[in-house]
N, C-alpha and C positions, 0 to 999 in steps of 0.2 A: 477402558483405555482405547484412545484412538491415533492415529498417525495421521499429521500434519505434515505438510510441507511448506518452511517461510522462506520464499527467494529476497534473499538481502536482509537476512538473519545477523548481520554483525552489528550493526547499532543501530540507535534510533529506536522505532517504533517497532520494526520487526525485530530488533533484540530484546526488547521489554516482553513483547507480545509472546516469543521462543520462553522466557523465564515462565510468562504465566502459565502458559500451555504445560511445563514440565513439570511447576508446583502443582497442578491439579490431576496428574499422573499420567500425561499423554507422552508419546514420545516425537518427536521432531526432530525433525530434517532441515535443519536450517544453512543456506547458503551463504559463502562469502568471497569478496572480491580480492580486494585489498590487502585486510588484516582480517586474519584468526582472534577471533576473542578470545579471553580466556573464562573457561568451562568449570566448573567442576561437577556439575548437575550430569548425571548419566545418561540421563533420556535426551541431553540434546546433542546431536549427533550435527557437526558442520564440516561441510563437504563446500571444497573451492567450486565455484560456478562462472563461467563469463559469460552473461548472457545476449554478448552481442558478436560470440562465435558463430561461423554459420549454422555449426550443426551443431548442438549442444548433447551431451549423455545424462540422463536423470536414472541409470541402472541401478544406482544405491540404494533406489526406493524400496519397500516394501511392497506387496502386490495389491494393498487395497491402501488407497487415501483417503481420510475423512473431511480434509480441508486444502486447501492450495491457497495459499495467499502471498500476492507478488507486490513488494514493496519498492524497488528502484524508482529512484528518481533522481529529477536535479529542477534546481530552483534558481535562472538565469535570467536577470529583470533587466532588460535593459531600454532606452525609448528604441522603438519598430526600428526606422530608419537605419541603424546602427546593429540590426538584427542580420546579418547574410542568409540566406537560403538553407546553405549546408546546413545550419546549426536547427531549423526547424528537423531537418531531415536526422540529423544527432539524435534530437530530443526523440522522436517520432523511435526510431531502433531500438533507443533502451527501452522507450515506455510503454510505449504499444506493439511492436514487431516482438520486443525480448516477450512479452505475458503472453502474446499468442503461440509462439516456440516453446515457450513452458506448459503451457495450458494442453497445447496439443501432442505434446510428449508423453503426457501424463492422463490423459483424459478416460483411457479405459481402466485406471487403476482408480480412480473418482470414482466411474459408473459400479464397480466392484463395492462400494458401501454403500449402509443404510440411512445414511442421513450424510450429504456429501456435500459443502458450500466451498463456494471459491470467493475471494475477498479480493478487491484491485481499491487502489486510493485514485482518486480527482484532487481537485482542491477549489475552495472558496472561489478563486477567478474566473473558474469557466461559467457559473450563472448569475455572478456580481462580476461585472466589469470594470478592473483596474489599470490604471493607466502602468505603462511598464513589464504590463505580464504578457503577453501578445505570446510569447515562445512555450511558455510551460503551459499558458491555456491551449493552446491548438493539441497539443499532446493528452490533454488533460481532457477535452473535450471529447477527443477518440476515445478517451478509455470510458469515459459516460456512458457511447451511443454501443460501443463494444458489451457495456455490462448489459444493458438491455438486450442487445440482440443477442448473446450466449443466453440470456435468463430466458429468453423465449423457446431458442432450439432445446435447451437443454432440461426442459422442465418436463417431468416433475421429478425426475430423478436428480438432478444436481439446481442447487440454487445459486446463484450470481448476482453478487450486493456489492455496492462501491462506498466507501467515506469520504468525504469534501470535507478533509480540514482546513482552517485557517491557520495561520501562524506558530507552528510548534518548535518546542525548543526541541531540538534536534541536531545535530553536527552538523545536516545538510543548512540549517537554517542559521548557521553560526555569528554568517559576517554580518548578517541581521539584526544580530543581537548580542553583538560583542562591546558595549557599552549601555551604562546603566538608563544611560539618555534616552539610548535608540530601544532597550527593552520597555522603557515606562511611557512612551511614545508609543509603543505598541501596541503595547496594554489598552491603554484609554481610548483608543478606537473601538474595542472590541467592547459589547454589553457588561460582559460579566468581568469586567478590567482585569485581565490577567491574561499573557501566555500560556499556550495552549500544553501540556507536558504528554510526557509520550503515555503516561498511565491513560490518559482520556481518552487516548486513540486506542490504544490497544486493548481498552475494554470493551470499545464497541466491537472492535475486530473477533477478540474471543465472544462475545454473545452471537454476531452473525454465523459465526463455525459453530455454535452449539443447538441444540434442540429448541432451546430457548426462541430461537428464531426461524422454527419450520416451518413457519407461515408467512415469510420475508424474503421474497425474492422481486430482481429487477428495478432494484431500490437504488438510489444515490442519498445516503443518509448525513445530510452537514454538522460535523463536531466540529463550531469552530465560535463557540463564543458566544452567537448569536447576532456577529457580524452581518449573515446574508440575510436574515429578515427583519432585524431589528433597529430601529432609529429612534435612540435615546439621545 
């Protein structure tokens, strides 16, 4: 049994990924912003977090982590021109500023385990270029060159892997795909024609946290379809 920490544990991909982690006996610390889910699993323990406090407290933890994986994010498409500054620097606070303020709260209780990975998400835009995404890639982009540079200082004790999804049904991804049109429009870009769901993501997520992957560090590993190298 090991202790995980999921920042932005209420839905989505780090609530599915909280559920798996406690079916297979770990217990978890998963954060939320918003809304409290609701629980009835014992091992997941959810503690309010805002992670764009200046100073944030992570004392609830436990004194070793085997995992950290920080899910926040937002998904704001709009053409550049129509883009203001501020909102690059928004994006930039939750998604990169928040994971370093986590990371670095937390870091000597990482170094305390024997097999310790830290997980950050990208997504499909920062090394496929789409038109409209200019704000969540520049964020997205930091957190790439971030996972490599921690996976280099931090090796060989802590490992540092990222996932580039493409288009997952998720609550963040809603207005996306809140018509049967716009999901099957979706779809049929992507190789494998389908939406992306949160199991796919969160299964890579739990293999990069497990032993399974102790020879996988500094990676950017794309679950999205087969969007970013395939042309069918």
């Amino acid at each position: 049994m090991s202790n995980y920490l999921i920042v932005g544990a209420s839905s989505g991909i780090g609530q599915r990924l909280a559920l798996q982690l406690a079916e297979a006996g770990h217990q978890v610390y998963g954060t939320y912003y918003k809304n409290l889910p609701d629980s009835e699993n014992e091992a997941i323990h959810y503690v309010y977090l805002n992670v764009l406090d200046e100073i944030i407290s992570l004392d609830f933890l436990p004194g070793t982590l085997a995992g950290i994986v920080y899910c926040p994010g937002s998904i704001n498409l709009k053409p550049f021109e129509r883009i203001k500054p501020g909102s690059f620097t928004d994006d930039f606070n939750l998604q990169v500023a928040g994971a370093i303020k986590v990371i670095q709260a937390v870091l000597s209780k990482s170094k305390n385990s024997d097999n310790s990975s830290i997980v950050l998400f990208s997504t499909v835009a920062v090394q496929t270029g789409l038109p409209f995404h200019a704000q969540v890639a520049a964020s997205k982009g930091a957190i790439e060159g971030l996972t490599r540079a921690l996976a280099a200082e931090f090796s060989p004790k802590i490992r540092v892997n990222c996932i580039a999804p493409s288009l997952t049904d998720t609550p963040l991804a809603a207005s996306l795909l809140n018509t049967e049109t716009k999901r099957e429009a979706n779809a049929q870009k992507h190789p494998l024609k389908r939406i992306g769901n949160t199991h796919d993501i969160a299964n890579m997520a739990e293999f990069l946290l497990s032993e399974k992957a102790g020879w996988i560090t500094g990676q950017v590993l794309h679950v999205d379809g087969g969007i970013s190298s395939l042309k069918i």
